[in-house]
C-alpha positions in Angstrom: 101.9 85.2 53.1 105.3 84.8 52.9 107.6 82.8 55.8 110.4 84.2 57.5 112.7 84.2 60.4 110.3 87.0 62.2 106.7 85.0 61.9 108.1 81.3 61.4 106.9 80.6 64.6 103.3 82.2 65.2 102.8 80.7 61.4 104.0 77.2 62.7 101.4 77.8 65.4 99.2 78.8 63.1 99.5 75.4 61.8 100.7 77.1 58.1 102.2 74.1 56.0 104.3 76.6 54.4 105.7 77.3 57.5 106.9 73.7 57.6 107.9 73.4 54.1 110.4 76.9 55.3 111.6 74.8 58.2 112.2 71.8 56.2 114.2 74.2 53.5 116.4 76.1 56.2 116.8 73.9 59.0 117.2 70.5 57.9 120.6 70.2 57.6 120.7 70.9 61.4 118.5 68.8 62.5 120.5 66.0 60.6 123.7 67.1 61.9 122.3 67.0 65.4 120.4 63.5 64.3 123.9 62.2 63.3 126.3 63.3 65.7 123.9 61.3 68.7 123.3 58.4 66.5 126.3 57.8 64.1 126.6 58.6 60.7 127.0 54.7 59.8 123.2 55.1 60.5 122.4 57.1 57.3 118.6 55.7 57.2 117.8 56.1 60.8 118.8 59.1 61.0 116.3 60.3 57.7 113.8 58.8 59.3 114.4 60.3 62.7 114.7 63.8 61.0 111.4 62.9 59.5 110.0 62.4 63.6 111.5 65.6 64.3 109.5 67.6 61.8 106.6 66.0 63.2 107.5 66.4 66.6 108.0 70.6 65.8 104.9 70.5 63.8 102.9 68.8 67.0 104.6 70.7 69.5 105.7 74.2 68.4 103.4 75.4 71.3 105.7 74.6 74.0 108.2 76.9 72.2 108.8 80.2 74.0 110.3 82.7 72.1 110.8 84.5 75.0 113.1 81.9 76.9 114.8 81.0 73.7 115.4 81.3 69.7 113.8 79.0 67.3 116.5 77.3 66.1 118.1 76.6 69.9 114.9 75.0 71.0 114.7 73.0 67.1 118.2 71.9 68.3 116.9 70.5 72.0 114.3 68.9 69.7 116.2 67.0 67.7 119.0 66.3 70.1 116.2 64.2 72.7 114.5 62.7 69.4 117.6 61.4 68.6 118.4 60.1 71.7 115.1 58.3 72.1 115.3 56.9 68.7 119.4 55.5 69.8 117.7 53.8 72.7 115.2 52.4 70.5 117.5 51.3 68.1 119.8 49.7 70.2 116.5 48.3 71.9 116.2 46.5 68.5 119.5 45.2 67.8 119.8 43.9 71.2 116.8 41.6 71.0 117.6 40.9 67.1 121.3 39.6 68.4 119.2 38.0 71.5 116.7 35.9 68.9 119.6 34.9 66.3 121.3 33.5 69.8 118.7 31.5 70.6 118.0 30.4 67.1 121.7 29.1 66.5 121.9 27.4 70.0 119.1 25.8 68.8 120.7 24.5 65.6 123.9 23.8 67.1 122.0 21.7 70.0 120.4 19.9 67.6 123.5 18.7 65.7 125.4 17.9 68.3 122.3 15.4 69.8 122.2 14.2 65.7 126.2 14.2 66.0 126.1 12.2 69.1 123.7 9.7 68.0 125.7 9.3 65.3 129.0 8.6 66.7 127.1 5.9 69.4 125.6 4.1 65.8 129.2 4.3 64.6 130.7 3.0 67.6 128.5 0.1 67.8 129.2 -1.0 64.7 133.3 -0.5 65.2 132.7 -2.4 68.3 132.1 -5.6 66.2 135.6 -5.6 64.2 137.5 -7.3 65.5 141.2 -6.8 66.6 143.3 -5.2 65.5 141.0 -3.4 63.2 139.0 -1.6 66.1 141.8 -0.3 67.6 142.9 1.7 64.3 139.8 2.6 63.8 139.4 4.6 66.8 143.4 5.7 66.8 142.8 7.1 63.7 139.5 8.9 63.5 138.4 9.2 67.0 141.8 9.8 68.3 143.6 12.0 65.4 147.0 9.6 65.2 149.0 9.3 62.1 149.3 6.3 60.2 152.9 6.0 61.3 152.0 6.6 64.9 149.0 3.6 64.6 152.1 1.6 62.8 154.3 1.9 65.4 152.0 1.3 68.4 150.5 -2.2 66.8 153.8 -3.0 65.3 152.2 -3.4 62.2 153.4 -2.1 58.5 152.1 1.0 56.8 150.5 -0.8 54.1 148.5 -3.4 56.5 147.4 -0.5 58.7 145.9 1.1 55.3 144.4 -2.2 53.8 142.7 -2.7 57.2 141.5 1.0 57.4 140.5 0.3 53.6 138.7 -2.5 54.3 136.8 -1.4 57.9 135.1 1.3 55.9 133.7 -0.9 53.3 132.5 -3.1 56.4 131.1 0.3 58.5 129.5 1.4 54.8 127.6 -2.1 54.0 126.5 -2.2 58.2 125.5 1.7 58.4 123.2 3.5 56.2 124.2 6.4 54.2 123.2 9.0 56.0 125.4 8.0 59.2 128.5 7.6 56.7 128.0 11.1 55.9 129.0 11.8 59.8 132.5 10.2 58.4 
């Protein structure tokens, strides 16, 4: 039998694959207009997939259609407007708890470097703690404090060249009392 506008619908109750296969042909690029204007056309596979709900949904349900309270294609478009609704909501559902579990996952990572970070800078300090002055004191001007050379130089009344020997030679002492792993925190 062949499948037309006049007995699409008692042959899609009829359960007639054809039937589908006509609906498929004539009315899928409604449905995916519908699909796309509720969930975005940045959504390109969603929205396939969603179409592919909604032919499943008409197939399931075409006997709640009334083709006395309404044409075909108006209730196909109700259809495939709430099916795309549901599927938004369900997508978003998804993204929400995806952004929710890469969160968590990086506050645990960051926690856990600034605890290793921490650790870290108390080794370091302990070991700063037994140069001796003035050497201590540029140590922590310089990289716990952010000063310039000039600014360390002008403050200890001390040359340039001394306050770079002494930063010179502090490292080699913090490098021969930490291990290398902690001088990587340098």
């Amino acid at each position: 039998m062949k499948i037309s506008e006049d007995n699409l619908v008692k042959e899609l109750k009829s359960k007639n694959p054809k039937a589908l296969d006509y609906v498929v042909k004539n009315y899928s690029n409604l449905i995916f207009k519908v699909i796309i204007s509720v969930i975005g056309s940045a959504k390109r596979e969603e929205a396939m997939e969603c179409l592919n709900d909604v032919l499943l949904k008409v197939w399931e349900k075409i006997s709640y259609h009334d083709e006395t309270k309404n044409k075909f294609s108006s209730w196909l478009i109700a259809v495939s407007k709430y099916n795309a609704l549901d599927y938004k909501r369900k997508l978003s559902k998804t993204e929400e708890e995806s952004n929710i579990e890469e969160l968590m996952l990086a506050d645990e990572k960051q926690v856990e470097e600034q605890i290793l970070c921490n650790e870290n800078r108390q080794e370091l300090l302990k070991v700063i703690d037994t140069l001796g002055s003035p050497d201590k004191d540029i140590f922590i001007r310089k990289y716990f404090m952010g000063e310039s050379i000039n600014d360390i130089s002008e403050a200890l009344n001390l040359s340039k060249p001394a306050i770079k020997n002494r930063l010179f030679r502090g490292r080699k002492v913090l490098k021969d009392k930490l291990n290398p792993i902690e001088m990587e925190a340098l």
